[in-house]
N, C-alpha and C positions, 0 to 999 in steps of 0.2 A: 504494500500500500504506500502509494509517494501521498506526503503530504505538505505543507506552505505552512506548516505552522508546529507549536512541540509535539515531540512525540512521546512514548516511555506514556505512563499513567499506572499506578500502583492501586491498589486496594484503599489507601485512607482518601485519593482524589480522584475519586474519574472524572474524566471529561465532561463539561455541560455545555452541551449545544443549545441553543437561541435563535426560536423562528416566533418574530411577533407580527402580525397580521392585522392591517387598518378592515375592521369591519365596518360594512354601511358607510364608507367614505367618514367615519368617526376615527376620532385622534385617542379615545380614554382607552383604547387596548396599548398604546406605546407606553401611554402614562404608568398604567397599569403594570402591564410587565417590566418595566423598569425599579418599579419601586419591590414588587416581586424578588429581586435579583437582588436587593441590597443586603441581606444576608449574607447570601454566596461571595459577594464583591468584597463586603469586609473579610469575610473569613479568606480571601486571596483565593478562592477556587481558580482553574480555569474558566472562562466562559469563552465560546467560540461561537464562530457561523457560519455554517456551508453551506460554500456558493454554486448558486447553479450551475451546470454546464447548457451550454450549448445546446446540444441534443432537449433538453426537458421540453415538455409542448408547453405551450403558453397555456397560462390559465385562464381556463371559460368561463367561471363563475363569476358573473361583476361585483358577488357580496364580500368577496374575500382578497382584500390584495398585500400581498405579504411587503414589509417594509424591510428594509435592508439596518440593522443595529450599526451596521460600522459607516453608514453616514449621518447628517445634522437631520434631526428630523424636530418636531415643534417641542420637542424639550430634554432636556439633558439626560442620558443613557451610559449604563454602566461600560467598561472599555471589553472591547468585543472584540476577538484576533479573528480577523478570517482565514478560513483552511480550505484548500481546492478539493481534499481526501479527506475523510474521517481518518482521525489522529491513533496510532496503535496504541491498544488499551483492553485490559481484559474484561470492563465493563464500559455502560457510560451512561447517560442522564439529556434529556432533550425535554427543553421548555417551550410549551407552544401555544398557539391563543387558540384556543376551540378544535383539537383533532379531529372531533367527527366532521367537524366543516373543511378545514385547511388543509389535514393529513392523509388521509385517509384514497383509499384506490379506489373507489366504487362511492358513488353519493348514496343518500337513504335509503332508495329504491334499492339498491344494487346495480345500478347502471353504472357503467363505466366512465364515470367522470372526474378524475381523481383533482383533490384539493390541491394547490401554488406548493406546499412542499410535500406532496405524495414522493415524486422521484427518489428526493432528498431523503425522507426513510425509509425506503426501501435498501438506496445504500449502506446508514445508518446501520439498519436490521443485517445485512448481508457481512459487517463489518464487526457486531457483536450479536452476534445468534445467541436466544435466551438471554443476554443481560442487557438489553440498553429498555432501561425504565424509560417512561414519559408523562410529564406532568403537564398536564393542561389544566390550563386558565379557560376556565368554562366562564360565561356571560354571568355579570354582578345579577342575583335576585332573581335567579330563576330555577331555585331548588323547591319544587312546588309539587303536591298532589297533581295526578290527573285531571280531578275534578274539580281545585280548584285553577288550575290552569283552564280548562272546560270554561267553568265560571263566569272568571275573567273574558276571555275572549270574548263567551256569549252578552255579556256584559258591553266590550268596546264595540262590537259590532253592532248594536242596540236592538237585540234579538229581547220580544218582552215574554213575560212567562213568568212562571215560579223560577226566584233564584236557585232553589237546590233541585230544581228536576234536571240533573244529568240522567243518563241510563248507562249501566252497567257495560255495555256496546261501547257506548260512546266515550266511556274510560277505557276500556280496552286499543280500541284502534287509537287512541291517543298516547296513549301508554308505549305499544310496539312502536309507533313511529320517533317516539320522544326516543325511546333507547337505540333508536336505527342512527336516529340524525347525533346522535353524541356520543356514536362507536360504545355503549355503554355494555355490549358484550365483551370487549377486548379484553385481556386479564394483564395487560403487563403496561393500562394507562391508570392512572390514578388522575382523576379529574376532582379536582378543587373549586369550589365554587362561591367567590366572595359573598357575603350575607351581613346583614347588620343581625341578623337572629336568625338562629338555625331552623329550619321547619321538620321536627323531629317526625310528623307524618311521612313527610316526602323521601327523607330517608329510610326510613321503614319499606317502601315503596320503590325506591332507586337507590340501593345502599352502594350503587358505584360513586353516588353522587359524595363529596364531602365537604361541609360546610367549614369556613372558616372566614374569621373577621374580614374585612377590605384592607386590604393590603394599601398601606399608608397610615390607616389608623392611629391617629393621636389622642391627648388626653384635653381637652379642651386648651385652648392658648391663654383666654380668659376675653371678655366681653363687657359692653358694656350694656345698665339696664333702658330704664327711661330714658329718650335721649333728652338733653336738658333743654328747658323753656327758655334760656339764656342764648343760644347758638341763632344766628340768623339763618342758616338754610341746614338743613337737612337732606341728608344721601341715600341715595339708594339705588344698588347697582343689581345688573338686571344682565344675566349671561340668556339674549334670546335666542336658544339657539333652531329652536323649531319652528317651521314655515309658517302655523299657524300662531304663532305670537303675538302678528299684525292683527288676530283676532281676538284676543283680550285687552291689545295697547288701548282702547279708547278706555274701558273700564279703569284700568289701572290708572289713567291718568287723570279720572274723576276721583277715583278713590286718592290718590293721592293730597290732589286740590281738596276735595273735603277733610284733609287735614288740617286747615286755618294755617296751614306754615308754608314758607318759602323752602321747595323741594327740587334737587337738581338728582333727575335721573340720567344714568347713566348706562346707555344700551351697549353689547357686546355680541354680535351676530355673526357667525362664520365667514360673511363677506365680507370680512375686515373692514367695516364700515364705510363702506365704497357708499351707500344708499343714505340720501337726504335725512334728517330726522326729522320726526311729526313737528305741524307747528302747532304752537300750542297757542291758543285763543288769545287775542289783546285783552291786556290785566290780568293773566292767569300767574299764577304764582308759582308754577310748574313749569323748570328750564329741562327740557330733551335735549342730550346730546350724546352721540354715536361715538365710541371709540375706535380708533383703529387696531393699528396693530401696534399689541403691547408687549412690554417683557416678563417675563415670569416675576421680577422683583417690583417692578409695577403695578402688576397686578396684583399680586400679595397687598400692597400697600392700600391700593382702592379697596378688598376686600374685607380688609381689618379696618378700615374706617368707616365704612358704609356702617351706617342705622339701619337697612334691612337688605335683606339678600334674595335676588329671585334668580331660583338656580333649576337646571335638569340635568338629566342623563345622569352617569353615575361620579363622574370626575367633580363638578360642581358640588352635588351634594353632599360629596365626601368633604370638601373643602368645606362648606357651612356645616357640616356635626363636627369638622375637626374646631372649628374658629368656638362653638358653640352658644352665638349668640340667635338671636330668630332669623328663621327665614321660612321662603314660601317654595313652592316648587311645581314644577308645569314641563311636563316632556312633550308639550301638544296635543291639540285634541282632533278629534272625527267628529262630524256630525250625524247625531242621534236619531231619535224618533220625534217629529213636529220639529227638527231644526237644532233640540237641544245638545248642548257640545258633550260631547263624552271624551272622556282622556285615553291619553295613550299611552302605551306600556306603563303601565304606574306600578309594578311588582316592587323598583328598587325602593320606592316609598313607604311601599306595604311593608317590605320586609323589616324598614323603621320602627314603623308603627308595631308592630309587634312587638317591639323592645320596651315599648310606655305601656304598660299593660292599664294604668291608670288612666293613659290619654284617650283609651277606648270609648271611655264615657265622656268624654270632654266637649266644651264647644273645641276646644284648639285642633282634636282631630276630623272631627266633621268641616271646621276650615279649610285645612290641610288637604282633605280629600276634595275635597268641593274647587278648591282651588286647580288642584292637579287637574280638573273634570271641564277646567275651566267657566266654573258657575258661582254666581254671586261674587264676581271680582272687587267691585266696586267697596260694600262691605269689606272686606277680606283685608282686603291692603288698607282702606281706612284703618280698621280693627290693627292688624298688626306693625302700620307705623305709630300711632297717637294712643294705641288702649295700654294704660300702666298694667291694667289687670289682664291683659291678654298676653304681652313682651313677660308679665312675672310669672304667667302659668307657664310659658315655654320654658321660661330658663330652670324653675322648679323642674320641669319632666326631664330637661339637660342635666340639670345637677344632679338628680335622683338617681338617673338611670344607671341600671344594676347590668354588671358584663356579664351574655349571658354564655362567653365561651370560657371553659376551665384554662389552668394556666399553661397548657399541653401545648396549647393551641393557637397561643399569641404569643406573640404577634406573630401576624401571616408569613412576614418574611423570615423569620427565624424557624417557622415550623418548616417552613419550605428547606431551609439548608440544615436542617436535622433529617429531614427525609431522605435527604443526600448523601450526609453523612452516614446514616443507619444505611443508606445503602450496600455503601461500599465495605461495613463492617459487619453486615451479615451472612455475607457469602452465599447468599442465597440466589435463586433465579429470580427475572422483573418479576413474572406473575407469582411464586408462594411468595416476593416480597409483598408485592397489591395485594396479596389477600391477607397477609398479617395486618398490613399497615388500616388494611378495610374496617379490620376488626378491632383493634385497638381505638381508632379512631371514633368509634361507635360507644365502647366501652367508657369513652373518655369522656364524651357528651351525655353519657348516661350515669355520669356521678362514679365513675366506677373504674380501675386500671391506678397502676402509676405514672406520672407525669414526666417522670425522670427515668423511666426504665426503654430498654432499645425497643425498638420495633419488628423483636421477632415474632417467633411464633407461641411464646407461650401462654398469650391471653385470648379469650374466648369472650363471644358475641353474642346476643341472642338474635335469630333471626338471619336468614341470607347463609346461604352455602358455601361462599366465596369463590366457587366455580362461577364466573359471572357475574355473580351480586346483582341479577332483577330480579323482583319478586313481583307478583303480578299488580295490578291499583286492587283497594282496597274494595270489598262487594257494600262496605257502606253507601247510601247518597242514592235515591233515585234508580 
């Protein structure tokens, strides 16, 4: 095997290869996997990236377009050697954003349509036969029952009915294809799935799947409460990054205005603010203005000063639970039944919400959700710039909030290069490692396992075979 980069690789370091993937023309898989990696980076692993040859087909799929780590891409990335050959080693390790979409030889179906680094593991595999693990970075917030994935959809779609008439069918055929499209029969991928709250159903159901915090995760920075009656305007920054945004701007900028205060919004839209801002009415007390392109330390600094935060997708939101002061959230809506807007994917919010078990009952989560739904804007953003008692319930359910993963498990990037490490010290093959690691992992969210002990195979799970790990959805519901 020639290679362009080290060779040699021992038992305490295998190699870790590095393929992260811009999904849906989105930037938070770069983010994401990067901050993934900072474990491995401090502990000096290798981390490497094989490049394609020549011969590879181009990739057909327009939802998956693989980014290259060893160039500038929209934010800073741990240092990445590239190799023309996988590197000789008598195991090795491959990080990747979504296998069953990006990796994989065959799409859901089983048609022949292989994912931007298919090729690539193939050589991979043909260069460590039984040991090269693979961890995938599965999509934030979508570790979910069948049914209430069902739910949901039928939900955004504005299908009306009893919310809980799924049928037993209809969790099925959703179920085999959820496990088709995320290779969840493999035995030698261990797919990780960021969550702000684990959904111990869903694992029960897809025990391939495994929960663990969002990678980045911090511990609040600190915040401020009320903004003060003293200050002449008031902030409030606004990442819009969904098409439909231009359909809550007028709301939002009543609600604003009906705050009696002088308020300077400040828009951030993937066009780099190439597009005019709204004008806002003669006398209005509300200034719009578009940013363009800004720098990571800029932006940080807008963000930590803003009085509120209106964010989506998963990268933003991460940014507002890490800062921990209030914010709102909107990943865009569809339009419903009589015109009404309904939201779109709102899982990573949900899977929030599950973390405030007391916010259940709240007006702050029926806002929250209302808001993502795109409904009763107006209200909402009044309420959460000017209400002292709305900005004190938020930051109560911030302050309160109880970690709901043991300490095995966090931080994500730490768990991620224990995994690495236990790998190369267990001597085992990728798949009896996935099925330890399956089991343990389970054990660990179940109150139950030691924290500090390897990840071989002496601990036991209840539930799941480890050949596999699908169990079929649940014959509860409809």
């Amino acid at each position: 095997m020639g290679a362009s980069g080290p060779s040699g690789g021992d038992r305490g370091s295998p190699p870790v290869y590095v393929f992260p993937c811009r999904i849906q023309q989105g930037s938070g898989e770069w983010f994401e996997t990067a901050r993934a990696l900072e474990g491995l980076e401090r502990a000096g692993h290798r981390l490497l990236y094989l490049l394609p040859r020549p011969e590879d087909p181009t990739p057909k799929d327009p939802r998956a377009q693989p980014l290259d780590p060893t160039r500038a891409g929209p934010g800073p990335f741990p240092k990445i050697l590239p190799v023309t050959d996988p590197v000789p080693a008598q195991w090795a390790v491959a990080v990747v954003t979504w296998y069953g979409l990006t990796a994989e030889r065959e799409d859901a179906r089983g048609s022949p349509n292989p994912g931007p680094f298919a090729p690539r593991f193939e050589r991979l595999r043909q260069s460590y036969p039984r040991h090269l693990l693979v961890l995938s970075l599965e999509e934030f917030g979508t570790g979910r029952t069948s049914r209430a994935a069902l739910l949901e959809n039928r939900r955004q779609s504005g299908v009306v009915g009893s919310p809980r008439s799924v049928s037993r069918h209809s969790q099925e055929l959703y179920h085999a294809a959820f496990v088709a499209a995320r290779a969840g029969g493999r035995g030698d991928v261990l797919h990780l799935v960021p969550e702000f709250s684990p959904d111990l159903p869903a694992l029960q159901e897809f025990p391939f799947l495994l929960p663990v915090p969002p990678f980045g995760e911090r511990a609040p920075v600190g915040h401020r409460g009320a903004p003060s009656r003293t200050r002449t305007r008031l902030s409030v920054l606004w990442y819009a990054h969904a098409q439909s945004s231009a359909r809550i701007l007028p709301g939002v900028l009543r609600g604003l205005e009906a705050t009696g205060r002088r308020v300077l919004l400040l828009l951030r839209s993937p066009d780099g603010g190439q597009e005019a801002p709204p004008h806002s009415p003669p006398g209005s007390r509300v200034e719009v203005r578009r940013l363009g392109p800004v720098l990571p330390r800029a932006w940080n600094r807008l963000f930590r000063e803003a009085d509120l935060r209106i964010v989506g997708g998963s990268q933003t939101l991460l940014e507002a639970w890490n800062h921990g002061g209030p914010f709102l959230y909107f990943n865009g809506c569809l339009e419903g039944p009589g015109g009404k807007p309904v939201g779109f994917r709102r899982e990573k919010l949900l899977s929030l919400l599950r973390r405030w078990p007391t916010a259940g009952r709240s007006t702050l989560r029926r806002d929250l959700r209302d808001f993502a739904d795109g409904r009763r804007v107006e209200p909402i953003v009044r309420r959460a710039l000017a209400s002292s008692a709305w900005r004190s319930g938020f930051l109560r359910e911030r302050r309160g909030d109880r970690e709901p993963y043991p300490p095995g498990l966090r931080p994500s990037a730490e768990y991620l290069r224990r995994l690495v490490e236990g790998y190369a010290e267990s001597g085992l093959t990728a798949e009896r490692y996935v099925r330890s690691v399956r089991r343990r992992h389970r054990d660990l969210l179940a109150g139950k396992g030691d924290a500090t002990s390897g990840a071989g195979e002496r601990s036991r799970a209840r539930g799941g075979s480890g050949r596999g790990d699908v169990a079929p959805p649940s014959s509860r519901g409809g």
